[in-house]
C-alpha positions as CSV (number, residue, x, y, z in Angstrom):
1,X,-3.7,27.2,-8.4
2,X,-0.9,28.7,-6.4
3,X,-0.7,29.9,-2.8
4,X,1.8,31.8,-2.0
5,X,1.8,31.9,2.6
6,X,4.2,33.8,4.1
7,X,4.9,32.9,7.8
8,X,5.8,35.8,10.1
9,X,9.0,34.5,12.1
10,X,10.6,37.7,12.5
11,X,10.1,41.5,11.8
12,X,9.9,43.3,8.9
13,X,10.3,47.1,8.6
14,X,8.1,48.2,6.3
15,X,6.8,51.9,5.2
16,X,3.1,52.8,4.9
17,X,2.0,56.2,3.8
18,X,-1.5,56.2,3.5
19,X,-2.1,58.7,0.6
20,X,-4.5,60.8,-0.8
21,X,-3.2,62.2,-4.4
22,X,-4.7,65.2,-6.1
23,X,-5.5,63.8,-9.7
24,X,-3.8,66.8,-11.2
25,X,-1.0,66.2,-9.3
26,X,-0.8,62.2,-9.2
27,X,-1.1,62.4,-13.5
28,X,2.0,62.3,-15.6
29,X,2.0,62.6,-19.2
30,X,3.6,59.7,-20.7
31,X,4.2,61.6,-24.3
32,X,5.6,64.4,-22.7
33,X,8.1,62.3,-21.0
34,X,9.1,60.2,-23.6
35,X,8.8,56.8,-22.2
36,X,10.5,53.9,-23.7
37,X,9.0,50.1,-23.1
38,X,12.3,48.5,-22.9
39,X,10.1,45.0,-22.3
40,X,6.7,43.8,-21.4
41,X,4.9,40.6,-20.5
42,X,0.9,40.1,-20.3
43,X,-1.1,36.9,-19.0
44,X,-4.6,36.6,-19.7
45,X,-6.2,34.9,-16.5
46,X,-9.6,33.1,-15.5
47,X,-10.6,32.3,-11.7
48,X,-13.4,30.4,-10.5
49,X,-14.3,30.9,-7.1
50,X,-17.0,29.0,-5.4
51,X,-19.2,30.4,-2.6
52,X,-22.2,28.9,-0.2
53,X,-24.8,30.6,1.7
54,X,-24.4,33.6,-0.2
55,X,-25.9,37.4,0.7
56,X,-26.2,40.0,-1.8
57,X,-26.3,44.0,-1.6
58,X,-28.4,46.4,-4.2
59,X,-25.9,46.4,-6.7
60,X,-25.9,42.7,-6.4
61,X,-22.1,42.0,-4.5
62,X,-21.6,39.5,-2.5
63,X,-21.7,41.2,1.2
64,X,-21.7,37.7,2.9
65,X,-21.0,34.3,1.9
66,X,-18.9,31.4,2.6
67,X,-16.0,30.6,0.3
68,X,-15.3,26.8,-1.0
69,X,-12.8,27.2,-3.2
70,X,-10.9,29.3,-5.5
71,X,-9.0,28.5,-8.4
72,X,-6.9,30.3,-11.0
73,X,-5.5,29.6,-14.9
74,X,-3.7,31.0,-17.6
75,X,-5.7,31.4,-20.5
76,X,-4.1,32.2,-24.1
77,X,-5.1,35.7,-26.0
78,X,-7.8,33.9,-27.7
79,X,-9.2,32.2,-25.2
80,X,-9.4,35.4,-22.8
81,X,-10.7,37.3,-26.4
82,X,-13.5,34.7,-26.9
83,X,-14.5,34.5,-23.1
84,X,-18.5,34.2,-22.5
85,X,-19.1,36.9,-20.0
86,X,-22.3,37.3,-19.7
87,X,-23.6,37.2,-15.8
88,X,-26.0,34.2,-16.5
89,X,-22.6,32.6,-17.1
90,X,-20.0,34.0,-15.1
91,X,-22.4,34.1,-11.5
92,X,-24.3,30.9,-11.4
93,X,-26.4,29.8,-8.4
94,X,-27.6,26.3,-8.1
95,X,-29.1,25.5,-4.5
96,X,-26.7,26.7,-1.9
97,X,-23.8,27.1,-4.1
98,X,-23.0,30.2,-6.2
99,X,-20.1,29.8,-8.6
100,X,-17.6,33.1,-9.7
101,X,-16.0,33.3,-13.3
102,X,-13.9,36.5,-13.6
103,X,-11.2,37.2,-16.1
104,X,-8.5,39.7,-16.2
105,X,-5.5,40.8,-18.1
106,X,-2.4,41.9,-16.2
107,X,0.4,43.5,-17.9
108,X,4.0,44.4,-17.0
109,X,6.5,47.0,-18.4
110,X,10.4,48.0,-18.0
111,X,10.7,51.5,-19.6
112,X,13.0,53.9,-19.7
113,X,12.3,57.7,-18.9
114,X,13.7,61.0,-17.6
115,X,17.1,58.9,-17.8
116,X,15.9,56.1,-15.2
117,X,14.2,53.0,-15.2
118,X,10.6,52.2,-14.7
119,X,8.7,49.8,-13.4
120,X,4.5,49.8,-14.0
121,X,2.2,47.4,-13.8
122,X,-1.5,47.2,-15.4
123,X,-4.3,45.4,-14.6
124,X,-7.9,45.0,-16.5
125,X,-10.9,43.6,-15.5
126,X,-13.1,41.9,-18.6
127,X,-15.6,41.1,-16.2
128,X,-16.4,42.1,-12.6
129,X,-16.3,40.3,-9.8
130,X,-19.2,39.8,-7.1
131,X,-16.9,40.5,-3.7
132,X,-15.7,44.4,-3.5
133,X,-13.6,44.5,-1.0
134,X,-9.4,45.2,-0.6
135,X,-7.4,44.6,-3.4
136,X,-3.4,44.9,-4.0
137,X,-1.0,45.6,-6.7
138,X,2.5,45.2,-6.5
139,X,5.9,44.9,-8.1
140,X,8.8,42.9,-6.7
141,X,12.0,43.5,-7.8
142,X,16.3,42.9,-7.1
143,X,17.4,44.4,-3.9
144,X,20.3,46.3,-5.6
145,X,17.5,48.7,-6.3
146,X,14.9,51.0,-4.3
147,X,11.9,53.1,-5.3
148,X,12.2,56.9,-6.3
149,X,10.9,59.6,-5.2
150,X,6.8,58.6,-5.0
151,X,5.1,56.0,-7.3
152,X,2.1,56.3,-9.1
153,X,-1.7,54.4,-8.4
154,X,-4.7,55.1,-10.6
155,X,-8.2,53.3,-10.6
156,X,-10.3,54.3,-13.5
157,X,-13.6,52.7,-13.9
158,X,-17.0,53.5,-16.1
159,X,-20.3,52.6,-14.3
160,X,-22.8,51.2,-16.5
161,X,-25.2,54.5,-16.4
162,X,-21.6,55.8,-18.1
163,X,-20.2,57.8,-15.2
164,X,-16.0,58.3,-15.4
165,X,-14.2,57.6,-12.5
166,X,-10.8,58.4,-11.4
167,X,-9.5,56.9,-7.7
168,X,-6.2,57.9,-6.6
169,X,-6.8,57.2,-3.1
170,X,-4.6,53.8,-1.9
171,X,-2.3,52.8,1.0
172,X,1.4,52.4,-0.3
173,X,4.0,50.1,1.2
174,X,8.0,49.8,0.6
175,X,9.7,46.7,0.9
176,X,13.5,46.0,0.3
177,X,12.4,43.6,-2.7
178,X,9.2,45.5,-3.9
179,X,6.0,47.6,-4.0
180,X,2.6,47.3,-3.4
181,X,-0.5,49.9,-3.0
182,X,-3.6,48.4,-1.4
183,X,-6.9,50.1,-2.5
184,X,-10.9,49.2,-2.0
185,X,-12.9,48.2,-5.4
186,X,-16.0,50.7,-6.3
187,X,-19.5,49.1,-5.4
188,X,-21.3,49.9,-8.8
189,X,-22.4,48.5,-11.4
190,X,-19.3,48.8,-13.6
191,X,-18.6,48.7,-17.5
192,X,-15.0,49.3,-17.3
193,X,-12.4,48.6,-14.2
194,X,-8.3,49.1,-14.8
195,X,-5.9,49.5,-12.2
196,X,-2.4,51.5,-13.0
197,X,0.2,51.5,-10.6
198,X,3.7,52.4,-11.3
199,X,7.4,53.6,-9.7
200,X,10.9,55.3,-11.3
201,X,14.0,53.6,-9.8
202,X,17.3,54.2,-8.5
203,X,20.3,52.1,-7.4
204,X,20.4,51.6,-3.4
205,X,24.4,52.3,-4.1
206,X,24.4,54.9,-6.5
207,X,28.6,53.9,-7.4
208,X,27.2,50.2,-8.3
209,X,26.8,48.9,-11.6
210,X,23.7,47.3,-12.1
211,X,23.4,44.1,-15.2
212,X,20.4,42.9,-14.5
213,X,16.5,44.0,-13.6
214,X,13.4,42.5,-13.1
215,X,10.1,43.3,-12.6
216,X,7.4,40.9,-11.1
217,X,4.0,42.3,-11.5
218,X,1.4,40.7,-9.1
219,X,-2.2,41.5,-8.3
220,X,-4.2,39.7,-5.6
221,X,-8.4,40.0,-5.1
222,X,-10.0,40.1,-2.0
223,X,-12.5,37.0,-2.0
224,X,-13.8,37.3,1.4
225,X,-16.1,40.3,2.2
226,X,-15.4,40.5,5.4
227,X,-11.9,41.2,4.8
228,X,-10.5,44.4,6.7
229,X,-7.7,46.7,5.7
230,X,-5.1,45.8,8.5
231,X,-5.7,42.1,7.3
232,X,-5.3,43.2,3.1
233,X,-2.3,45.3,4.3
234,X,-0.6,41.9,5.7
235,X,1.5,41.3,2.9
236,X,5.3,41.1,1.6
237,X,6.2,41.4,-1.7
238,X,9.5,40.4,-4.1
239,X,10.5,39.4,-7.0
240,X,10.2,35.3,-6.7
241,X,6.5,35.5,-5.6
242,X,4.9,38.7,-6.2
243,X,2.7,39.5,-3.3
244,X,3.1,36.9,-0.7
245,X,0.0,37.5,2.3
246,X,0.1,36.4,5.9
247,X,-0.5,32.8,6.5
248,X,-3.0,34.3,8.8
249,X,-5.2,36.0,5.9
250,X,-3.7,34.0,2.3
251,X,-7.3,31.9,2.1
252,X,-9.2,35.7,2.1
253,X,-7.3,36.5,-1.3
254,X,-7.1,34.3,-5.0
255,X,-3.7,34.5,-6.2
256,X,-2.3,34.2,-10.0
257,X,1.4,33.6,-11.2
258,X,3.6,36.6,-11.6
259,X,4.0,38.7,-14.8
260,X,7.7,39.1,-15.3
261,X,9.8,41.0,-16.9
262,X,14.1,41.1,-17.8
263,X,16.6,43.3,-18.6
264,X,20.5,42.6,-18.8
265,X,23.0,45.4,-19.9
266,X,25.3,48.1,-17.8
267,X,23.7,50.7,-15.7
């Protein structure tokens, strides 16, 4: 398992736009634009996370409990392929105790479009997990370079009745070594959960000459329900850890290693 703390010793200047996007307008089409995936990487991902005293809502979420532990793994393809997850497996409750299995698949692109670089992130539920609360995406990446112009979040999710839904509503932040948007989880019963979230680049010095990128997809789950949004938007993020949260709040999130991605060459 990996925890990643950071310790606030000084002040960081961050921007946070809470934003609303029209879908029409927050919807690019990726033919049309011609993107090219210069590299990718994917890791396949299992977590266990063990609650006590556990409350449950209608839909059957975990409202109120108290959390034990929380572990994460890297599975291989096939493992995450042949993953049992049915809920008489993956939410077991024995006594006071209720164990968590959730898997997820997290992918992360370089591409190249409209003559720049972007970076994009992808993450997919298999299975769905018990506490709805805040969740964050992010990308950290080299200081030589900053976001352009307005990046991209889409959460698109089927409920189990069948109903398509697309959320475009999330709180984005800057940082000089990365992105992040921080976004709530839907309450229903769900048959399909992915989260999109991607940005175009430019240099910070447009007369430098870049040689190298990288691009360090991260995605952290809220694991305590009582989580708030000022806590879930307590966070740094860069290309060594990912999304590093407050010391103050790290225990209310699991954490899984970074999906990285290179690229070397003159820009």
């Amino acid at each position: 398992m990996k925890k990643k703390i950071m310790v606030l010793l000084f002040i960081t200047i961050l921007v946070i736009i809470p934003t609303y996007v029209n879908a029409d307008n927050n919807t690019k089409n990726v033919d049309e634009e011609k993107e090219i995936i210069l590299n990718e990487s994917t890791k396949y991902l299992k977590t266990v996370n063990v609650y006590e005293n556990v409350e449950k809502d209608s839909y059957g979420n975990i409202v109120k409990a108290d959390l034990i532990s929380s572990d994460s793994y890297e599975l291989t393809k096939e493992e995450y392929e042949n993953a049992d997850t049915d809920i008489s497996k993956t939410l077991v409750t024995r006594d006071s105790t209720t164990v968590e299995t959730t898997y997820k698949m997290m992918t992360t692109y370089l591409t190249y479009v409209n003559n720049t670089y972007r970076y994009k992130n992808q993450l997919n539920w298999l299975n769905f997990p018990a506490v709805r609360s805040y969740d964050v995406i992010g990308i950290g990446h080299y200081s030589d370079v900053t976001i352009s112009g307005s990046p991209y979040f889409n959460l698109e999710y089927y409920t189990t009745s069948g109903t398509h839904f697309n959320l475009f509503y999330y709180t984005s932040q800057s940082f000089t070594k990365g992105e992040s948007a921080t976004f709530m989880l839907p309450l229903p019963n769900l048959s399909s959960l992915t989260v999109t979230y991607y940005y175009d680049i430019q240099k910070v010095n447009p007369y430098s000459t870049v040689t190298s990128q990288v691009a360090a997809g991260d995605y952290t789950h809220g694991i305590d329900s009582s989580l708030t949004l000022s806590q879930a938007l307590n966070h740094d993020v860069n290309a060594t850890l990912g999304i590093v949260h407050d010391s103050s709040v790290y225990n209310m999130f699991d954490t899984i290693n970074e999906a990285e991605v290179y690229w070397s060459g003159t820009w």
